[in-house]
N, C-alpha and C positions, 0 to 999 in steps of 0.2 A: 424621194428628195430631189428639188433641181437644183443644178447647180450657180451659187452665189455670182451676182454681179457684181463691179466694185461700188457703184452707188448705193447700193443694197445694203452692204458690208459697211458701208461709211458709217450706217446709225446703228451696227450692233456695239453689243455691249463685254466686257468680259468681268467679271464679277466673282470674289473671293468670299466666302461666308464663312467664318470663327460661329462654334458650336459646343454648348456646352448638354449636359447629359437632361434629359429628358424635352430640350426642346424640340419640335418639330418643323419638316421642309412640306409644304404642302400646295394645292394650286386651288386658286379661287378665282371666278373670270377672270380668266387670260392672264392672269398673274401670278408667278409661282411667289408666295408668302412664308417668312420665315417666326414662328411664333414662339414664346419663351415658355418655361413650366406653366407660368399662371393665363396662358392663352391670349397675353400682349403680343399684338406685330412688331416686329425687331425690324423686318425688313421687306419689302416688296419690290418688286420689278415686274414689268408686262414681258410675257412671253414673244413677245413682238420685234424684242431689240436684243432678245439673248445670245448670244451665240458661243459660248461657253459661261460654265457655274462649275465653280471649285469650292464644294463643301468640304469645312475640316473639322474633325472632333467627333464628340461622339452625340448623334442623337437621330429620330426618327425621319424614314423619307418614307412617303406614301407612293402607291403604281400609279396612282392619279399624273404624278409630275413627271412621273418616266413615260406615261403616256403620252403626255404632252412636251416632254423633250422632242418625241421625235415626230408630232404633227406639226411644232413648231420647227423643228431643223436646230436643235442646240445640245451640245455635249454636255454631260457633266461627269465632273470627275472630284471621287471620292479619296479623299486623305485622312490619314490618323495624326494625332494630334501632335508628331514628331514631324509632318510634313512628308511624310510617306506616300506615295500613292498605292491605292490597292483594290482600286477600281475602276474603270471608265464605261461609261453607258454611252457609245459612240454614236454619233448621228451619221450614216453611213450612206454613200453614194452609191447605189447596190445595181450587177449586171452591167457595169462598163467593161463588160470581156475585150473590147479590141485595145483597149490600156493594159489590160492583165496578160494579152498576150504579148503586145510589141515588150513588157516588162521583165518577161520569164524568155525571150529570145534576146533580150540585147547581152551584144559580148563586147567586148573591149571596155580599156581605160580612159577613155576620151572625157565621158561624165568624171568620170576620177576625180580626174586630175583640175577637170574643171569646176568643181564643189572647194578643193584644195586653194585653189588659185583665188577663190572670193573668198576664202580663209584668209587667205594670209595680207589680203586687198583689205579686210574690215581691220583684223591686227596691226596695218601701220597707220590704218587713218585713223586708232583708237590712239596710240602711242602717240602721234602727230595733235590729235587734239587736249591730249594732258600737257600740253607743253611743258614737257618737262626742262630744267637747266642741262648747261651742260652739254657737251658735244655725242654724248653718250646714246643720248635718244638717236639721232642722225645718223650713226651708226651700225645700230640696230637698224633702224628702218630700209637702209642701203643694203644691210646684209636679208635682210627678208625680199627686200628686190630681187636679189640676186637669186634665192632659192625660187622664189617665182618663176623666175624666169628659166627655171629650171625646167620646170612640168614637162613641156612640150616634147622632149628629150627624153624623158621617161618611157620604158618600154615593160614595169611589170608593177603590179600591185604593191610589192615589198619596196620598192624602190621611192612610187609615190607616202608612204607610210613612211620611211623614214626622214626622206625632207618635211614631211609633215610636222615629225616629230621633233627633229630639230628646228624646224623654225617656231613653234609653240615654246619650247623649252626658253629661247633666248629671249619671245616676245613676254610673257609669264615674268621672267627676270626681270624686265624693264617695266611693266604697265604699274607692278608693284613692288616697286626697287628701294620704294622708301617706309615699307610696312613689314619689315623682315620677311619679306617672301622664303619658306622653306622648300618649295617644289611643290606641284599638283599634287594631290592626292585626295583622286575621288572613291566616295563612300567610306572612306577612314575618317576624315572628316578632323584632320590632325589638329587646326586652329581654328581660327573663327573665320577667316577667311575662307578656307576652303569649308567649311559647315554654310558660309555664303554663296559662295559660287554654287554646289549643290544645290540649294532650293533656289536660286534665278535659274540654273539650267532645268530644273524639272517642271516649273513653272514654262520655260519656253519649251520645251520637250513636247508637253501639253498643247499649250496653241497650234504647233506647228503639227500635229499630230491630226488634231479636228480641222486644220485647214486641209491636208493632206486627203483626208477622208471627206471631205465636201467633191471629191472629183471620183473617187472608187480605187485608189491607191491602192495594192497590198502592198501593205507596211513595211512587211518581212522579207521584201525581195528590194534587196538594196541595190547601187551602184558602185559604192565606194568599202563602207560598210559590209561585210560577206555575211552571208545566211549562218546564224547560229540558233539554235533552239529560243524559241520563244525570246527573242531580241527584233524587235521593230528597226529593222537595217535602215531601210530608209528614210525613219523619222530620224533615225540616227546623222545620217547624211546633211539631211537639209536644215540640220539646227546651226549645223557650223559657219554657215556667213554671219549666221547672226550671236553668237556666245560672246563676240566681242561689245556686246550692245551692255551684257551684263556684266563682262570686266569692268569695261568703263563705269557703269552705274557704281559698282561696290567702290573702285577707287573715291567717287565722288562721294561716295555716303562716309568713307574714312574722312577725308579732305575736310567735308564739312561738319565731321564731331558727333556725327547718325549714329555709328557704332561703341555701343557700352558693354565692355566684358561683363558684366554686372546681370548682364542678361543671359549667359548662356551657362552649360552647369556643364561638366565632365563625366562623361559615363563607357568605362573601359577602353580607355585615352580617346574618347570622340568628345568633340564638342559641339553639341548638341542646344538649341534654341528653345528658353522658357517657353511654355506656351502661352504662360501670359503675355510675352514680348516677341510674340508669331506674325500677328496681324499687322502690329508695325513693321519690320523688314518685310511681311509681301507684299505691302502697299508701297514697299521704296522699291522691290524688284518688279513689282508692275508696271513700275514709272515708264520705262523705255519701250516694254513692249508694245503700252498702250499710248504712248506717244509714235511707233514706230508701225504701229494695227495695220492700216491701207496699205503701207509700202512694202512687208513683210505680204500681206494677200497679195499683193499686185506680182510680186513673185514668186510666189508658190504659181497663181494663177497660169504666169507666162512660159514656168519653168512646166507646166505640164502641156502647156498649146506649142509648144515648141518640142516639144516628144515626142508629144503624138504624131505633129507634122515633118518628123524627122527633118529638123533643123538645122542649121552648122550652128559650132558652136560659139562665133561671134553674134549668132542672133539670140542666145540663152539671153535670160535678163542677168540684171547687173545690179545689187543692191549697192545706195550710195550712201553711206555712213556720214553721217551730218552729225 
């Protein structure tokens, strides 16, 4: 596999497919084809422009299309019909040993704290762009300056992790101040909001993951993020500039009347997404990704030429939340 240019990347494509039981994913010149029980096409794309396929539900994939995942250079990744992932067929950037080594030798918190610092940089220009009333937002946003400004000053992991923590905790209270925010809580999945947040975050979890491996990334050796069994530390890491992309989105799908309780059921206090009403929120939690596709590559891209050429960390890129 070579690795992606950004002109290149401008015309791929990223693409969700809902699946129900005995249809099939198959590939016919140059195009992987989605066909239904009675052998109608539901869907086709050219292998040409893929560069991730998120199939969800339950139904047949042939080795033909895996084969051609990875002559063409495109991921896909397999979901159950809760939006679960439980599969990836990664398109992988294989033998960049001098990325895996400078990766398994870096010591210090300087990435840290610097993954943190575009955290909390996308949380006040989310917060800033919901304009919300009130003196309250201004507030908030001063006091996450303030934590920022903190980082540099940092001298241990637990230290970066707790302004982390506290400046999420007060941003989370503002971004959704008027939707009864009850606190995070991922994979409990306590309201419909957090049942939303979850599926935009695994959704960019994903892109960021197949971006990450277009270069030969190990995953599992983070910066921020520490090594824990079978945990991808550093797709974990470099979601966080961007989670604010999908805050914002959910508040705007509240805002504009997108979310119907009506759609989700409760299953041992989760609340969980009909599957018939799946396809719609991943086409509203796609909105931002695939409005934001280039500039999100553009920084992955930068954030790994800047690694490798052992950088300072005012030349890391800079994502600019618009």
């Amino acid at each position: 596999m070579t690795m992606l240019s950004a002109p290149d990347f401008r015309y791929k494509k990223l693409i969700v497919v809902f699946l129900n039981r005995g249809e099939k994913v198959s590939f016919l010149n140059d195009n992987l084809v989605v066909k239904d029980k009675e052998g109608k096409v539901k869907h086709q794309s050219t292998c040409f422009r893929l560069f991730a396929v998120f199939l969800v539900g339950q139904f047949t994939l042939t080795t033909g299309i895996i084969q051609r995942a990875k002559r063409f250079g495109f991921s896909i990744v397999l979901m159950t019909g809760g939006l679960r992932v439980y599969e990836v067929f990664a398109n992988c950037a294989e033998g960049n040993t001098l990325l895996r080594e400078k990766q398994y030798f870096y010591e210090g918190f300087d990435l840290a704290k610097y993954i943190v610092s575009e955290k909390i940089d996308s949380q006040i220009a989310a917060i800033r762009k919901a304009r919300q009333g009130g003196t309250l937002a201004k507030e908030v946003c001063s006091r996450l300056k303030t934590y920022q400004s903190q980082l540099p000053e940092l001298t241990s992991l637990k230290s970066i992790l707790g302004t982390e923590g506290v400046a999420s905790k007060e941003y989370f209270q503002q971004i959704f101040c008027e939707y009864n925010w009850k606190g995070r809580q991922p994979r409990i999945k306590a309201d419909t909001i957090n049942s939303l947040l979850d599926l935009g975050y695994t959704l960019l979890f994903c892109f960021i993951e197949a971006l990450l491996n277009c270069y030969g990334f190990d995953l599992y050796k983070g910066v921020y993020h520490q090594q824990f069994y079978k945990r991808k530390s550093l797709v974990c890491d470099l979601v966080e500039p961007f989670r604010s992309l999908i805050d914002y989105q959910l508040r705007r799908m509240y805002r504009l009347g997108q979310v119907d309780e009506q759609d989700f059921f409760v299953d041992n206090h989760s609340y969980r997404i009909k599957y018939k009403a799946s396809p719609k929120y991943t086409a509203l939690m796609m909105e931002p990704l695939i409005k934001n596709k280039d500039e999100i590559f553009l920084f992955i891209q930068q954030y790994y030429r800047s690694f490798m050429r052992n950088k300072d960390l005012s030349d890391y890129p800079h994502f600019n939340f618009a």
